[in-house]
VOGU-3710 file (C-alpha; in Angstrom, 3 decimals, decimal comma):
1> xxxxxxxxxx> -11,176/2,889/-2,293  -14,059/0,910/-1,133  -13,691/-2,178/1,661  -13,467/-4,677/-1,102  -10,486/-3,283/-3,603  -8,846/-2,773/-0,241  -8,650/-6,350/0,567  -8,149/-7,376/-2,916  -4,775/-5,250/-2,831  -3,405/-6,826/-0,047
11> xxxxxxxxxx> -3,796/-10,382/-1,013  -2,680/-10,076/-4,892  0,446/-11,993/-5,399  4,016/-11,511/-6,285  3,822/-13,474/-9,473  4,342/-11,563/-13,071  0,852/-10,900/-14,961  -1,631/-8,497/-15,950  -4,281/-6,258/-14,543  -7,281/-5,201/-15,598
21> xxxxxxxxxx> -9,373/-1,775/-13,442  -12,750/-1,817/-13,493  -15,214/1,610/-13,614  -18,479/1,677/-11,382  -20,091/0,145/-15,046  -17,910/-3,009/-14,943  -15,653/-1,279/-18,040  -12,158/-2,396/-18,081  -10,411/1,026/-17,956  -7,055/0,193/-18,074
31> xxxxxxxxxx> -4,862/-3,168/-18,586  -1,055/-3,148/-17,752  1,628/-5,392/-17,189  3,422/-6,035/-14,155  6,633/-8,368/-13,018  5,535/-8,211/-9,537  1,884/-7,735/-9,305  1,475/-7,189/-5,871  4,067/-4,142/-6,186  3,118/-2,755/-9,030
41> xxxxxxxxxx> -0,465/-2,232/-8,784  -0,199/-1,169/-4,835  1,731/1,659/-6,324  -1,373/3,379/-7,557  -3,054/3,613/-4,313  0,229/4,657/-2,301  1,097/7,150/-3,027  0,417/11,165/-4,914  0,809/11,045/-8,740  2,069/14,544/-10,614
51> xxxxxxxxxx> 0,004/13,053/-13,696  -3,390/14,447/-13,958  -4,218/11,477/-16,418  -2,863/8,674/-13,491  -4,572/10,183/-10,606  -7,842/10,721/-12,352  -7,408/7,352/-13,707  -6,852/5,926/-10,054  -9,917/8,293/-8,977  -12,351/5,893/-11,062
61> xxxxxxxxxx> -11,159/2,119/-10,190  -13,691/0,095/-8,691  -12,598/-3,032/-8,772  -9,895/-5,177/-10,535  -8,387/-8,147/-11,663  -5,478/-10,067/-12,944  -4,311/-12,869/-14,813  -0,930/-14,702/-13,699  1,655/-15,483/-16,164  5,193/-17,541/-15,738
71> xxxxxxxxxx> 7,098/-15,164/-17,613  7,288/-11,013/-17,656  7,504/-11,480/-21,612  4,066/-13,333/-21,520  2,756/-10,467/-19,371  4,075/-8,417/-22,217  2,335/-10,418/-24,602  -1,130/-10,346/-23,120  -1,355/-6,679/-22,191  -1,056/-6,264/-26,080
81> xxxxxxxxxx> -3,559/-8,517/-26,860  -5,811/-7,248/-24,001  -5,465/-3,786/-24,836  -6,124/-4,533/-28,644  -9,867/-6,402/-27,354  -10,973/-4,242/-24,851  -9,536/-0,909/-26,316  -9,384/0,917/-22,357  -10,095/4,505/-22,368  -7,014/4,844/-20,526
91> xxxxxxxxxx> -4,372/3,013/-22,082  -5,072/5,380/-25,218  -4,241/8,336/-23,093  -1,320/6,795/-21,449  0,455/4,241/-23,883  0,998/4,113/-27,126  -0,826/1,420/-28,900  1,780/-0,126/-31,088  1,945/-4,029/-32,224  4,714/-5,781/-31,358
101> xxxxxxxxxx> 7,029/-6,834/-34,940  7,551/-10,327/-35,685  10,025/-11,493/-37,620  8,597/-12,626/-41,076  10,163/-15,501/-43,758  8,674/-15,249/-46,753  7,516/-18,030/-49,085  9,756/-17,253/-52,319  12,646/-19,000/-54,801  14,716/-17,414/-51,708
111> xxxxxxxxxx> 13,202/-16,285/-49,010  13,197/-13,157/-47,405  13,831/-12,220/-43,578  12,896/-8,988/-42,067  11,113/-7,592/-39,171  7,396/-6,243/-39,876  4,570/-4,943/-37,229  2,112/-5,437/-39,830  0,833/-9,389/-39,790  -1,075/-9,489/-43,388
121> xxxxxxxxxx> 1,473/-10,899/-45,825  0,219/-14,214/-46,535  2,959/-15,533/-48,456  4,872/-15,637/-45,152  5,836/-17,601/-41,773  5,796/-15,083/-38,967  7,595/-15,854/-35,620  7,554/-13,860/-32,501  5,810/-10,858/-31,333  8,944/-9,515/-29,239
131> xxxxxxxxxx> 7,843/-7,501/-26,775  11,623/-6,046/-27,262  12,354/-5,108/-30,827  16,579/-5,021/-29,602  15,850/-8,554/-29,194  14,145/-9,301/-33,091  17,244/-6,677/-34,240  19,594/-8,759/-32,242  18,671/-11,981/-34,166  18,669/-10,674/-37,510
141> xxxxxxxxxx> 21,667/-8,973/-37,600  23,379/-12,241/-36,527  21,874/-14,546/-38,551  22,799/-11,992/-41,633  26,310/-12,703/-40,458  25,954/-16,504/-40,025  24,561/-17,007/-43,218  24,348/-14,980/-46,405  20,722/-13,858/-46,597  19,495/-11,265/-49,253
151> xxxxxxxxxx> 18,192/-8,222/-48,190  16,851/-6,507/-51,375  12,919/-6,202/-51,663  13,016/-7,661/-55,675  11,074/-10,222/-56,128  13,414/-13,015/-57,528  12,079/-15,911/-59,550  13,207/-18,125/-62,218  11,813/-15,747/-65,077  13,037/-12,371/-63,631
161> xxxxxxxxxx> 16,609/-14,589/-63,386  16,483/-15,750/-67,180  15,494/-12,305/-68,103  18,401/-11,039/-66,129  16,007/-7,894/-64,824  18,075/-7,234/-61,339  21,439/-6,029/-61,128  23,915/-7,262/-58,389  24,120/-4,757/-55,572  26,739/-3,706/-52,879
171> xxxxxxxxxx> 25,484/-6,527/-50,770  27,283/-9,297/-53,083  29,994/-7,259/-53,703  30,904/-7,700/-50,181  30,441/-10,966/-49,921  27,112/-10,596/-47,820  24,802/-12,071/-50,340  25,783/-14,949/-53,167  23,902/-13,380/-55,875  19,910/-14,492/-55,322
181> xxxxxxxxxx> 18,907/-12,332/-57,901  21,029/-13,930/-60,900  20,757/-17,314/-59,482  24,599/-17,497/-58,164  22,996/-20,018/-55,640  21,418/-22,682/-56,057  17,557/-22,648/-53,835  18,668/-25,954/-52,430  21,318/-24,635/-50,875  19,906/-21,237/-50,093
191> xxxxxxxxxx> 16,993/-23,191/-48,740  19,616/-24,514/-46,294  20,321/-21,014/-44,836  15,852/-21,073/-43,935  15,429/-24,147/-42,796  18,733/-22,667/-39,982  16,800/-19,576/-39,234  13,821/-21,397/-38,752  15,345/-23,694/-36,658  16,564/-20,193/-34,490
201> xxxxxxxxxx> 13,318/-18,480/-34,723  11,579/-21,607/-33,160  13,377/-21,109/-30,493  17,042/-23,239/-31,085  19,298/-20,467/-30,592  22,246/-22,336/-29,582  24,199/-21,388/-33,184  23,222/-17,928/-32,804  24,383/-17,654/-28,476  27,958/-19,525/-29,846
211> xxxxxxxxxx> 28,406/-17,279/-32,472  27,388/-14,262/-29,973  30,133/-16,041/-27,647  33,141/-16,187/-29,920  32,722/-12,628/-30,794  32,519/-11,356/-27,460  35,529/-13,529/-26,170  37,470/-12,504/-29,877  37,012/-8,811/-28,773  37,852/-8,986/-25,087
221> xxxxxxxxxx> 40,744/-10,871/-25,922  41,803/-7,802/-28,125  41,314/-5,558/-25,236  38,402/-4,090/-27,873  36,033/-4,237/-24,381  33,420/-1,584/-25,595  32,766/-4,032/-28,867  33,314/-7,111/-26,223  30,353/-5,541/-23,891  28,291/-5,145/-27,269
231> xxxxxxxxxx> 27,716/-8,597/-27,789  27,959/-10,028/-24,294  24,342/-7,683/-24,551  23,182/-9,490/-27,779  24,051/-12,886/-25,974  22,106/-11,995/-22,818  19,298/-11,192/-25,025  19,402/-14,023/-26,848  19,631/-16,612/-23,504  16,439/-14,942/-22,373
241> xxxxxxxxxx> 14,558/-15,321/-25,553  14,952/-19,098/-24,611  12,417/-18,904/-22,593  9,634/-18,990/-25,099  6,074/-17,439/-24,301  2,479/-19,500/-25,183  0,558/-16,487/-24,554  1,177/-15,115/-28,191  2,352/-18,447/-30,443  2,070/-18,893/-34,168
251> xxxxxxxxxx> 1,101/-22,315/-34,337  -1,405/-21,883/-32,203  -4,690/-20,649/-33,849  -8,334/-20,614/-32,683  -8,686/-22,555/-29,040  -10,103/-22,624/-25,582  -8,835/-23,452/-22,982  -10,644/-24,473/-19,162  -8,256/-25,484/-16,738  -10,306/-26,993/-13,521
261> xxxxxxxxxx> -9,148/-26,864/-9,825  -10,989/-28,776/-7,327  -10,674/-27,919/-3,199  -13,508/-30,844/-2,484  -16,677/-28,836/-1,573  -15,448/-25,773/-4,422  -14,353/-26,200/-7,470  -12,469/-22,935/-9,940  -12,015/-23,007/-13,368  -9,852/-20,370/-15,400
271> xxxxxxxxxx> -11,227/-19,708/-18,740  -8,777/-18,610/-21,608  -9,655/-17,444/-25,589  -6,896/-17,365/-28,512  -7,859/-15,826/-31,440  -5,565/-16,171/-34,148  -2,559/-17,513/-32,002  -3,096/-14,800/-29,273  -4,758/-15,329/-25,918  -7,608/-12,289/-26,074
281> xxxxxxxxxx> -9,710/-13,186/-22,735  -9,145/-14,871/-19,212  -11,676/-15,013/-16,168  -12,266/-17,749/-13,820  -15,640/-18,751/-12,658  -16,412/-20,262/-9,085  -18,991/-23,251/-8,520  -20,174/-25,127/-5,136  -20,153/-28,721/-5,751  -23,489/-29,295/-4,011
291> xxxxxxxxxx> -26,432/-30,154/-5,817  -29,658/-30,649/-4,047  -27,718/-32,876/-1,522  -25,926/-34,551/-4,155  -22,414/-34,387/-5,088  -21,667/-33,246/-9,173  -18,835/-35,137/-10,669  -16,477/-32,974/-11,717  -17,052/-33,640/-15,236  -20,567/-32,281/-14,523
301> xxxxxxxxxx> -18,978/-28,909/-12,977  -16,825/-28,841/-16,461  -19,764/-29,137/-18,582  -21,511/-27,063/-16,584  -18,879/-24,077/-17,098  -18,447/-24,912/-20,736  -22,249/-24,329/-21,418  -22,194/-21,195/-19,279  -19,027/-19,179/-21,114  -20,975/-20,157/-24,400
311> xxxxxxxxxx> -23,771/-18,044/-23,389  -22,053/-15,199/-21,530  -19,848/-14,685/-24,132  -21,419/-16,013/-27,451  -18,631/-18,420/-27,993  -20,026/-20,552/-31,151  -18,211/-23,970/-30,947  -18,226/-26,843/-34,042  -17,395/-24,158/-36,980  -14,431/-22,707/-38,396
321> xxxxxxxxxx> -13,149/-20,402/-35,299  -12,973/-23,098/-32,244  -12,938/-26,862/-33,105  -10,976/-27,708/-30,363  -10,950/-26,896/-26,763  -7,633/-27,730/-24,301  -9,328/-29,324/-21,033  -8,231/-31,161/-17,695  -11,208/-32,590/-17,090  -13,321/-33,757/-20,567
331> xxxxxxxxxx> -17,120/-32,745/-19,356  -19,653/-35,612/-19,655  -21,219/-33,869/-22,708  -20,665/-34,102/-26,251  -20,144/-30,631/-28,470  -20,995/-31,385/-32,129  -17,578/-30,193/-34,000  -15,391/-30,150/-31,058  -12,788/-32,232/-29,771  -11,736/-32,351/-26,297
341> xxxxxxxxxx> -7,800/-32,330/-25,490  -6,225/-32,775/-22,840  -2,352/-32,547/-23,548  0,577/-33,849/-22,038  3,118/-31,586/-23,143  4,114/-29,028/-25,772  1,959/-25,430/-26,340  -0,812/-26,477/-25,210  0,237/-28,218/-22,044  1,810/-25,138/-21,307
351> xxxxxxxxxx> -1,530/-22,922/-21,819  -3,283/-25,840/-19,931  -0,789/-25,191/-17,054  -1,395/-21,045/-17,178  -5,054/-21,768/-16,527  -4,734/-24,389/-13,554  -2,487/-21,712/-11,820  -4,830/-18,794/-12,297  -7,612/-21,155/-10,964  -6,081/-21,963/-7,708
361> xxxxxxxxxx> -4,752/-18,593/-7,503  -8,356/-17,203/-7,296  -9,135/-20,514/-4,491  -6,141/-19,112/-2,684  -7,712/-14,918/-2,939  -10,735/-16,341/-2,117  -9,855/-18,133/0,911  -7,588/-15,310/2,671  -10,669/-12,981/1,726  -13,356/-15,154/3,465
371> xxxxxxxxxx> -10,723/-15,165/6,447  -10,572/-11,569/6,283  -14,185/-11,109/6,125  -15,431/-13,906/8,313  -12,360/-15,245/10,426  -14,588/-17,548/12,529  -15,727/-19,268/9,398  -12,959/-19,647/7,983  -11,744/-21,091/11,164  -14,342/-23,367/11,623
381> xxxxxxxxxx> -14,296/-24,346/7,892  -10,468/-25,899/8,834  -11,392/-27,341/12,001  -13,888/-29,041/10,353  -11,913/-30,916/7,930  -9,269/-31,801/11,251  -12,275/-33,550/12,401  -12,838/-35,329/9,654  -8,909/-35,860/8,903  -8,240/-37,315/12,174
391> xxxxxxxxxx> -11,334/-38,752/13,537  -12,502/-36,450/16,583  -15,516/-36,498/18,011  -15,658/-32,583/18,271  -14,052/-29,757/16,454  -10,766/-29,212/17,953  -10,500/-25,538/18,734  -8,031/-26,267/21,448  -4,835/-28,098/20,372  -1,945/-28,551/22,300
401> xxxxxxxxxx> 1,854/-29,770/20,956  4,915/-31,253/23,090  8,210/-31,312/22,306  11,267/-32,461/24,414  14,889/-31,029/23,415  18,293/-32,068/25,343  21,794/-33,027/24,567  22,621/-36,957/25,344  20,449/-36,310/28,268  21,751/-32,990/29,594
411> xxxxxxxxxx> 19,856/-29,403/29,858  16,762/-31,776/28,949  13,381/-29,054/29,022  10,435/-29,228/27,094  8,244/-26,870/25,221  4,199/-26,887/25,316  2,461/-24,836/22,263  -0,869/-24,000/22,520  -3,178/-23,746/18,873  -6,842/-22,017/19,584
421> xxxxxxxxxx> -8,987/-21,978/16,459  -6,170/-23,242/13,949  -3,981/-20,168/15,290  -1,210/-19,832/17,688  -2,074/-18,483/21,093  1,381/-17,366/22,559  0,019/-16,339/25,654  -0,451/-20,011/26,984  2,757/-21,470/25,380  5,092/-23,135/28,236
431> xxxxxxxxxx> 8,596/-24,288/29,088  9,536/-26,908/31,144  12,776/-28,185/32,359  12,953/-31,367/32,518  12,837/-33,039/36,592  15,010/-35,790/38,464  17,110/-38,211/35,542  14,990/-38,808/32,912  16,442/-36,270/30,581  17,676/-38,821/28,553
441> xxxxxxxxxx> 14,556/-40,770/28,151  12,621/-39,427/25,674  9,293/-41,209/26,848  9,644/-40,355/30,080  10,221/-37,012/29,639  7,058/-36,833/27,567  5,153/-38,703/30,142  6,681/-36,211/33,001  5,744/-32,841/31,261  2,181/-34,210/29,987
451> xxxxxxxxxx> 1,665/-35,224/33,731  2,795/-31,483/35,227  0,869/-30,191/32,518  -2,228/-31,655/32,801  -2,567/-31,420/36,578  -2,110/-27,660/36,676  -4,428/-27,479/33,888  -7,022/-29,303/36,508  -5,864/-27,540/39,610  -6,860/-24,410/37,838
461> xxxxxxxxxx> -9,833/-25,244/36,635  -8,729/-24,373/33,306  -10,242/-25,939/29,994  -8,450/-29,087/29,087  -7,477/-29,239/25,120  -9,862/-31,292/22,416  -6,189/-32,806/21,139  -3,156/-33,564/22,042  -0,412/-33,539/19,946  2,973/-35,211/20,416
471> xxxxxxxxxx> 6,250/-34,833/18,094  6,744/-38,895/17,251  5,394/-41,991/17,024  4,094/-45,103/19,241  6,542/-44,992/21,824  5,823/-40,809/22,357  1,483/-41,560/22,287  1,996/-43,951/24,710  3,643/-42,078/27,181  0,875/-39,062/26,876
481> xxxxxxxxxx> -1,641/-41,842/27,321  -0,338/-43,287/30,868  0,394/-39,591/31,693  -3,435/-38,887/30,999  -3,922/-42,255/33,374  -2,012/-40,837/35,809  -4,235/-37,635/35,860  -7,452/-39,159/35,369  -8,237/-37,604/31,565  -9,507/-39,021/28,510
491> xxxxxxxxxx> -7,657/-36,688/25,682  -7,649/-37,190/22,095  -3,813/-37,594/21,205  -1,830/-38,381/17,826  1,780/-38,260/17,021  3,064/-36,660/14,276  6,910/-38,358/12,845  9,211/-35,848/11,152  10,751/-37,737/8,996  7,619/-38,513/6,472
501> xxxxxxxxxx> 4,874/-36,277/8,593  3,124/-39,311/8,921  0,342/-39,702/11,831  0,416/-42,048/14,514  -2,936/-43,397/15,908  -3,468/-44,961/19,334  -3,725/-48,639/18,776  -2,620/-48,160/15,764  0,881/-49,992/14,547  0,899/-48,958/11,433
511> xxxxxxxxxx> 0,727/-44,932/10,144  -1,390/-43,019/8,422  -0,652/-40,671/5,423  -2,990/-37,615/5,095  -2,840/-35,361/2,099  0,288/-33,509/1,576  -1,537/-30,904/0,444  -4,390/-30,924/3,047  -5,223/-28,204/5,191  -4,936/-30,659/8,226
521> xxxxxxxxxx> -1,263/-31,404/7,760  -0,384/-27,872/7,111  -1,759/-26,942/10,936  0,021/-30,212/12,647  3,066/-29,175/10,693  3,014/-25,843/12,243  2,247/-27,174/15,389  5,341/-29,365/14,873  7,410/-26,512/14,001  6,467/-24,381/16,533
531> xxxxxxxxxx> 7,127/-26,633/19,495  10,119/-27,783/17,971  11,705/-24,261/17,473  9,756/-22,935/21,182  11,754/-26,031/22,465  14,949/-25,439/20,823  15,114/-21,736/21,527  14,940/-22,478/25,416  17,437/-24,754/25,211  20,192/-22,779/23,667
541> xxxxxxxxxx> 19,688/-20,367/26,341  19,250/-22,523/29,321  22,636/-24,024/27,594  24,469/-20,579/26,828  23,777/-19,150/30,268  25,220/-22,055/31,693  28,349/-22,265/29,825  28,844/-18,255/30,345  27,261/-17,851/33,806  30,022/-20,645/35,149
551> xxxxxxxxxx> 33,019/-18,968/36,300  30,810/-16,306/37,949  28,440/-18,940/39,677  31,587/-20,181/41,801  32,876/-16,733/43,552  31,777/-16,579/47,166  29,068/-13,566/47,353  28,357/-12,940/43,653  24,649/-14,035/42,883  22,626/-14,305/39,669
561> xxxxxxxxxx> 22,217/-10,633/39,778  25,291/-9,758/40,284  26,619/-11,943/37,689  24,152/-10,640/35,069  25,126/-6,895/35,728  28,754/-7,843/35,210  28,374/-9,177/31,879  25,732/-6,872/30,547  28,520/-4,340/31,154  31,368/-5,937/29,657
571> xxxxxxxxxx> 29,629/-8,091/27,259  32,388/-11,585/28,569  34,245/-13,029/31,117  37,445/-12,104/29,104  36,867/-8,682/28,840  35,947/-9,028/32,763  39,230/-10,208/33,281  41,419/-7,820/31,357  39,355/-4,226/33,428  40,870/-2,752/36,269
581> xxxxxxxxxx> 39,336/-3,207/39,665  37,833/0,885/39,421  36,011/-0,442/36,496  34,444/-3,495/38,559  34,014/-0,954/41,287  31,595/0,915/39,387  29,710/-1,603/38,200  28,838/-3,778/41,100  30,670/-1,775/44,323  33,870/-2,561/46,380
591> xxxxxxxxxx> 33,221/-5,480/48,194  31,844/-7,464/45,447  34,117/-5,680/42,933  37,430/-7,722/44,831  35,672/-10,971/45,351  35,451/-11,309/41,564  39,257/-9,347/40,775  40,854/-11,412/43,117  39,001/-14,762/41,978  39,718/-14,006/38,369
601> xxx> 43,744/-12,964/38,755  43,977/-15,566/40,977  41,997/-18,899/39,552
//
């Protein structure tokens, strides 16, 4: 593997999709499906394959990449298609290349429902593909039982039922059809039974899943389980054909679809292609957002991608094949015969949705692979935005949080977490237990540990931090300011609250909101975090050891030590108390061993 695929493989994510491998040429290879794709296409590279055709196949990737999906039956869906357009050397030697069936209704006097992999009948509404032909068997065996649809192949119409030229069959003799081909039924009412199954195939399966349910509980209440387990199967099936997949959809035709996502100085747009109903290409494209010192609109960027996948890829937009293209951004140029969409809800809103996630997917692999290439810039790149965030006058490389923790006032300490280029830096993290009364005052405290900090930072010459960081609000900045008074230091210092992460300001009364979704609140929230859990942890044990170490700390010649060995041993003070003296003996030797019997037998 080269340096490249390496990295690419450890930051793909755990979200179902497909994959495409890449040759040195830039031929896709091979396309598969995957529920996990981080898993799945790690397993290649891990491991020895007894297939000649797998390893040979893993012997020629170059490079990859994948498209993420919501569902794993929309990852089924668009390896078929894929596979189908690209036609990978691979995937003929390894799969079989099979369509999925749909489920077909024709358009007759009475209609006919069956399953078909061939989709050429015109005279017909198809529904599906199912990756999972169980699943299309599943529904039209039980909508045969809900309603009484004809099965024969004759083609039934009001001449060949004057004419009398079909005999009734089996199928009406058992009162599974009503007699189509003599006209026993009336269409209107037959045409009741379709406009039901249509209602199912589009996804309403409720009549089908209570049908399903009364069989199942019929049969266990019979103690007929094996029959019972049979449908509870059928109903599982049909609950997860609920969720319905936009990757393949019939009432979807020709479209594109560009779904933008902007990070402010880059901006990624996923391009998708359906031909008839079925999504047959996905890439996403990368642009800077500076032009010559000027900043493009985004509408610009979106115009500017539009004009560039026409070329590449010879999409002709205005005639019959793509009238309309599915957009979250409309570009600032006009296409003659297109219309712009940009849908709220439905199919398209859902394809809209596939595309902004594969877009900030690719902002989120190509972050994590600058940082793995260039950590500095990357780095530097978030310090830079802090800067701007929070006003500094220089990039703030070295942050340091506070945080006090106590109980009304008791075991009050502090914890001091250190941040060096956006990154924790353990080494210099610090406790602090908090001196004299002021335990209970949470400004005081702050301005006490702020004070001892600062001054050893000076006595030892040591690089002061570019910001301080404090877990509250006004009352908490103020304190780190007259500490900083005390000291004789001029420190940049916020306060973060917890309650709505909002950022305090000297001087400031009122708060400031940054971006939820800003790479500046992400880093004071970890601060936050940390020193709030570096705090917490040393408190529980300062705590724990007191409430434990107690009864030892008050026996005439036992120290720390002592006291320490003794309960590594036997774990508590009530075990202590229940072992013979030999067993103290042992431990800690005679003279100490009786101090503590004799205290504990005789407290």
């Amino acid at each position: 593997m080269n340096d490249l695929l390496k990295i690419k493989l450890s930051l793909l994510p755990e979200d179902p999709g497909v994959y495409r491998y890449y040759d040195a040429e830039g031929v896709v290879i091979y396309v598969g499906k995957a529920k996990n794709l981080k898993r799945r296409v790690n397993s290649y590279f891990n491991r020895e394959h007894a297939s000649i055709k797998t390893a040979r196949l893993v012997s020629k990737i170059v490079d990859l990449q994948y498209t993420v999906v919501n569902t794993e039956e929309e990852a089924l869906d668009l390896e078929n298609n894929l596979i189908k357009e690209f036609k990978p050397h691979y995937n003929v030697l390894l799969k079989d290349d099979k369509s999925y069936p749909w489920i077909a209704v024709t358009r007759e006097l009475y209609p006919r429902v069956f399953i078909t992999r061939d989709k050429v009948h015109r005279g017909a509404d198809f529904y599906g593909p199912y990756p999972r032909v169980e699943v299309a068997h599943t529904l039209i065996d039980t909508m045969r039982r809900l309603f009484p649809l004809r099965t024969c192949r004759h083609v039934v119409s009001r001449e060949t039922i004057e004419a009398q030229k079909h005999r009734l069959c089996l199928q009406y003799h058992i009162k599974n059809c009503e007699g189509c081909c003599r006209g026993l039924v009336h269409p209107t009412k037959y045409s009741e039974y379709i406009i039901q199954v249509k209602r199912i195939l589009g996804g309403d399966t409720r009549l089908v899943a209570d049908y399903l349910t009364e069989q199942m509980m019929q049969h266990a209440t019979a103690l007929r389980f094996e029959e019972a387990e049979i449908f509870k199967r059928r109903l599982q099936l049909v609950e997860h054909l609920r969720s319905k997949s936009v990757i393949v959809s019939p009432t979807i035709h020709n479209l594109d679809v560009y779904g933008l996502y902007n990070d402010g100085n880059d901006v990624y747009i996923n391009f998708m292609h359906l031909r008839g109903g079925t999504v047959v290409q996905s890439l996403t494209l990368e642009y800077k957002r500076q032009r010559d010192d000027e900043m493009a609109t985004l509408e610009e960027v979106m115009a500017l991608a539009v004009s560039e996948i026409r070329q590449t890829y010879a999409v002709t937009y205005g005639d019959d094949r793509v009238r309309e293209v599915v957009v979250n951004v409309v570009p600032d140029t006009e296409v003659e015969g297109v219309q712009w969409v940009v849908p709220q809800r439905g199919d398209k809103r859902k394809l809209l949705d596939i595309a902004l996630k594969n877009a900030r997917h690719q902002h989120e692999e190509h972050l994590k692979m600058m940082e793995k290439l260039n950590p500095e810039q990357r780095a530097t790149r978030t310090l830079t935005i802090m800067q701007r965030d929070l006003h500094l006058d220089c990039l703030p490389r070295h942050i340091e949080c506070f945080d006090n923790s106590h109980i009304q006032g008791n075991d009050a300490v502090a914890s001091c977490v250190v941040f060096r280029d956006a990154k924790p830096f353990k080494k210099d993290y610090r406790h602090y237990i908090i001196k004299g009364d002021e335990g209970a005052d949470d400004f005081a405290s702050m301005r006490q540990v702020l004070t001892r900090r600062l001054t050893r930072l000076i006595e030892e010459s040591a690089p002061l931090p570019h910001l301080i960081v404090v877990d509250g609000g006004k009352g908490q900045i103020t304190a780190a300011q007259q500490a900083m008074e005390d000291v004789g230091v001029d420190i940049a210092v916020i306060g973060l609250a917890k309650r709505m992460d909002e950022v305090y300001f000297p001087g400031d009364s009122v708060p400031y909101n940054l971006d939820k979704n800003s790479e500046t609140i992400r880093v004071l929230q970890r601060l936050r975090d940390e020193a709030h859990r570096f705090a917490i942890t040393f408190h529980r044990k300062r705590r724990s050891a007191g409430q434990v170490n107690s009864v030892l700390d008050n026996i005439k010649g036992v120290g720390s030590k002592t006291a320490e060995a003794l309960l590594k041993h036997f774990k508590s003070v009530k075990r202590l108390r229940e072992a013979t003296l030999e067993d103290i003996v042992a431990i800690v030797g005679t003279s100490r061993a009786r101090a503590v019997y004799d205290y504990l037998h005789n407290e």
